[in-house]
C-alpha positions as CSV (number, residue, x, y, z in Angstrom):
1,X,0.0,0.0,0.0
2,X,1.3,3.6,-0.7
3,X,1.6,6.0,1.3
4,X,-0.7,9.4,0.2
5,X,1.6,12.1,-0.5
6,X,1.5,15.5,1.6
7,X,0.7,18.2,-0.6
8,X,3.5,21.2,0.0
9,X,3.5,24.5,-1.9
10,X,7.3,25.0,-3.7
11,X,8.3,28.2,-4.6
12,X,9.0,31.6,-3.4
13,X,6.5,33.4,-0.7
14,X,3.8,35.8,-2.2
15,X,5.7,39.4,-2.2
16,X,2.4,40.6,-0.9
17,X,0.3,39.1,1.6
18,X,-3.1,40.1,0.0
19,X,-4.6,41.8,-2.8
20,X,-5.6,44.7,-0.8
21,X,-2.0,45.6,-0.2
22,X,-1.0,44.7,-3.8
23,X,-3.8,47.3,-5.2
24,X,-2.4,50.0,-2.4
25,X,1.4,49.6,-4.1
26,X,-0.1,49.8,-7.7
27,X,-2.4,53.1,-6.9
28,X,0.9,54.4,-5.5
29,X,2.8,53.3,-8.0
30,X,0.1,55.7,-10.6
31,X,0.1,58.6,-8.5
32,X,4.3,58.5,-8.5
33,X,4.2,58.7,-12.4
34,X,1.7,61.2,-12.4
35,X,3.5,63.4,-9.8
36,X,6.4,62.6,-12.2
37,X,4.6,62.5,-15.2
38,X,6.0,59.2,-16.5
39,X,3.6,57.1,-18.8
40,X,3.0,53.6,-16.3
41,X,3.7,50.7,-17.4
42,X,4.4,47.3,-16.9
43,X,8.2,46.8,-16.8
44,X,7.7,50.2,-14.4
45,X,5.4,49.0,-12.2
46,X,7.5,45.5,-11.4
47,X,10.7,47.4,-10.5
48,X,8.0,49.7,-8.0
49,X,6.5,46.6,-6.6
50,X,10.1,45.3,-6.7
51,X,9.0,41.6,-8.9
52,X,10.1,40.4,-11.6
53,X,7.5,40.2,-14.8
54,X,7.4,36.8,-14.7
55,X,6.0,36.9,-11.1
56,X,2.6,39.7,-12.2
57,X,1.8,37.3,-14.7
58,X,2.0,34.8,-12.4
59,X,-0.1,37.0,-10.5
60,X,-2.5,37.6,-13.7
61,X,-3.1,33.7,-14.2
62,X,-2.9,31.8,-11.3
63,X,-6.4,30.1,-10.8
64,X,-5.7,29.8,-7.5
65,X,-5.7,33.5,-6.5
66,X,-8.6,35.1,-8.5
67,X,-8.6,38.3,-5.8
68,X,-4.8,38.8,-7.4
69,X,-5.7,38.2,-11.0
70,X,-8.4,40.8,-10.5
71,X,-6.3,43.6,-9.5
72,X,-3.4,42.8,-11.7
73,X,-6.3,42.4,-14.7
74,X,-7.6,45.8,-13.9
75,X,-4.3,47.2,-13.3
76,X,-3.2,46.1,-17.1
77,X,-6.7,47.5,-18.5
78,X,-5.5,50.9,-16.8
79,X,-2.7,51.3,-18.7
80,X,-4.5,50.2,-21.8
81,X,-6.6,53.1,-21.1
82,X,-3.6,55.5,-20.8
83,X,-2.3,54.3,-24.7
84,X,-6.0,54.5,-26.0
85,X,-6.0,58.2,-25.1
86,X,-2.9,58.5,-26.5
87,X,-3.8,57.8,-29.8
88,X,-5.7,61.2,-29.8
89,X,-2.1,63.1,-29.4
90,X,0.0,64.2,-32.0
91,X,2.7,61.4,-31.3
92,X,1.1,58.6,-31.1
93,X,3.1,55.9,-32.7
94,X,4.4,54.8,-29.7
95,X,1.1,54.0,-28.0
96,X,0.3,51.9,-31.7
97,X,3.2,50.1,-31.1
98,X,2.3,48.9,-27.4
99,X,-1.2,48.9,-28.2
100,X,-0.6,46.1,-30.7
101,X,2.2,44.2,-29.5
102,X,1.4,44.3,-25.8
103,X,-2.8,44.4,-25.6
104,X,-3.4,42.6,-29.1
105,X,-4.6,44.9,-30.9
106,X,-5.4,44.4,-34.8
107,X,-5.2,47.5,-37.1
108,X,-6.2,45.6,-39.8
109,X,-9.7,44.0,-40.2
110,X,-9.7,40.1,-40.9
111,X,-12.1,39.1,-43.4
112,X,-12.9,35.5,-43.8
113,X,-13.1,33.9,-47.0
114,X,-16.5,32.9,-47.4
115,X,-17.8,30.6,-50.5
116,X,-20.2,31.9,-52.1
117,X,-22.3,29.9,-54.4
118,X,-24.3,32.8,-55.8
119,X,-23.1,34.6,-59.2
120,X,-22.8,38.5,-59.5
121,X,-25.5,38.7,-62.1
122,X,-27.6,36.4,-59.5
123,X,-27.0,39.1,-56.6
124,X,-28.3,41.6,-59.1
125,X,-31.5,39.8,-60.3
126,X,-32.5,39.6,-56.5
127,X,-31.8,43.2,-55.7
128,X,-34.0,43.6,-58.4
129,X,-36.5,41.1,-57.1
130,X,-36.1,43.2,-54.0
131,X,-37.1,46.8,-55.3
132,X,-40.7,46.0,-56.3
């Protein structure tokens, strides 16, 4: 017979010891570049909270912690916000540039292609059709 295992967390302690503090360090962290007026972001905001990026996305999808993948969620959706409104300046190419490498953003639409079995002289007859 085997003996059941002992389930042990491995890995580093949690920098923070709840969301709550986690958020408080982050709205700091906004109201420092605003005093300083320094556009957040994400490599900025690890060397605030003093983690690695590897450790907030931990943060962002660990199942385990939903309270910290809410605030780290909201926290990336706030800088989102900051490039969107940037896109209204004069130089804005920087804020494309994050926009679509870091958020996934498409500047170009995707179109499908679609079969269609109808002819053009078809599509015409039934806009005709469609008239009367």
């Amino acid at each position: 017979m085997t003996k059941k295992r002992d389930k042990y967390k491995l890995g580093r302690r949690m920098s923070y010891k709840n969301s709550t503090e986690l958020e408080d360090m982050i709205r700091k962290y906004f109201a420092a570049c605003q005093h300083d007026r320094v556009v957040p972001n994400v490599a900025g905001l690890c060397n605030y909270l003093g983690i690695c990026k590897k450790t907030f996305y931990n943060y962002l999808n660990n199942e385990e912690l939903p309270d910290y993948n809410d605030v780290i969620d909201r926290t990336k959706l706030a800088m989102e916000d900051i490039y969107v409104q940037a896109l209204f300046s004069k130089y804005s190419s920087g804020a494309q540039f994050v926009l679509k490498n870091q958020c996934n953003w498409d500047a170009e639409e995707n179109i499908k292609n679609t079969n269609i079995e109808m002819s053009y002289e078809d599509y015409l007859k039934d806009l005709k059709k469609d008239e009367y």
